[in-house]
C-alpha positions in Angstrom: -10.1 6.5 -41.5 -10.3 8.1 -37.9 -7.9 7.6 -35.3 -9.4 7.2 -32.0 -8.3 5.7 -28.5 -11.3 5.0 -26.9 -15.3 5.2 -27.8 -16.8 5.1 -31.1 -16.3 6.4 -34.6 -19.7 7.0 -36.9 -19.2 7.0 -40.3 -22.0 8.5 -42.7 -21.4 8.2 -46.7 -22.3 11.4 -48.8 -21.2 12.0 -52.4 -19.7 15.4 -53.5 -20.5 16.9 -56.6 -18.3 19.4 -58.7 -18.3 20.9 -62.0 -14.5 21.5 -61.6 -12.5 18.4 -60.5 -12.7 15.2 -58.3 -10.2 17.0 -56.1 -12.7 19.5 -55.7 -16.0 17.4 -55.6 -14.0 15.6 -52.3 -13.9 19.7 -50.9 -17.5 20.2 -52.1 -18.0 16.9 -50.0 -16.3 17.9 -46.3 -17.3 21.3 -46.9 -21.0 20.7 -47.0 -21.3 18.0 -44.5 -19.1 20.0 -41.9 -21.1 22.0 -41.8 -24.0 20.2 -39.6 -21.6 17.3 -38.7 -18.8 18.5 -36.3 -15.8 17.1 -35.9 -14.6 14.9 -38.8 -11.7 13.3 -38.4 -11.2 11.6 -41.6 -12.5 10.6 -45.0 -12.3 7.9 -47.6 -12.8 8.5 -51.1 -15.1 4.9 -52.4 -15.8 5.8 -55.9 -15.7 8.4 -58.2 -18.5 9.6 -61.3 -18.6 11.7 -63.7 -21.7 13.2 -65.9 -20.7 13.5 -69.4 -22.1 15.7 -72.6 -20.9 15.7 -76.1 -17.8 13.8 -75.3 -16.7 15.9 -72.1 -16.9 15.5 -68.4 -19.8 18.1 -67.1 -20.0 17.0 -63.8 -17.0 15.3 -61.3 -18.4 13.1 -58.6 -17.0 11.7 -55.8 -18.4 9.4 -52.9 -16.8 10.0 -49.6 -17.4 8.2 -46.3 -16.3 10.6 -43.3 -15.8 9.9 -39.8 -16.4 11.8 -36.8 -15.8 10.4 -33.5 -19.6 9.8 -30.9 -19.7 11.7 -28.2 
């Protein structure tokens, strides 16, 4: 995930939600949580959801853990 030399990483998990794509749920996702959390260094796509209604996807789901180095 994050790539660091020294210190620690947090990782927090959030899921992103999208009426799109799952590409764009995972954008929903880093753009949201960047920004209050600064500095993400990576992300890691754990599962992905989907709301469905007569027979078509509604809503694309994604849950992401990101990582942002502890200052």
């Amino acid at each position: 995930m994050a790539h660091i030399n020294d210190g620690a990483v947090k990782v927090i998990e959030i899921i992103g939600i999208s009426s799109k794509s799952f590409d764009d749920a995972v954008q929903q996702a880093l753009l949201k949580a960047s920004a209050s959390v600064k500095g993400i260094t990576g992300l890691e796509v754990v599962k992905h959801m989907a709301s469905v209604s007569d027979n078509k996807i509604t809503t694309y789901k994604v849950q992401v853990k990101l990582a942002f180095p502890v200052l």
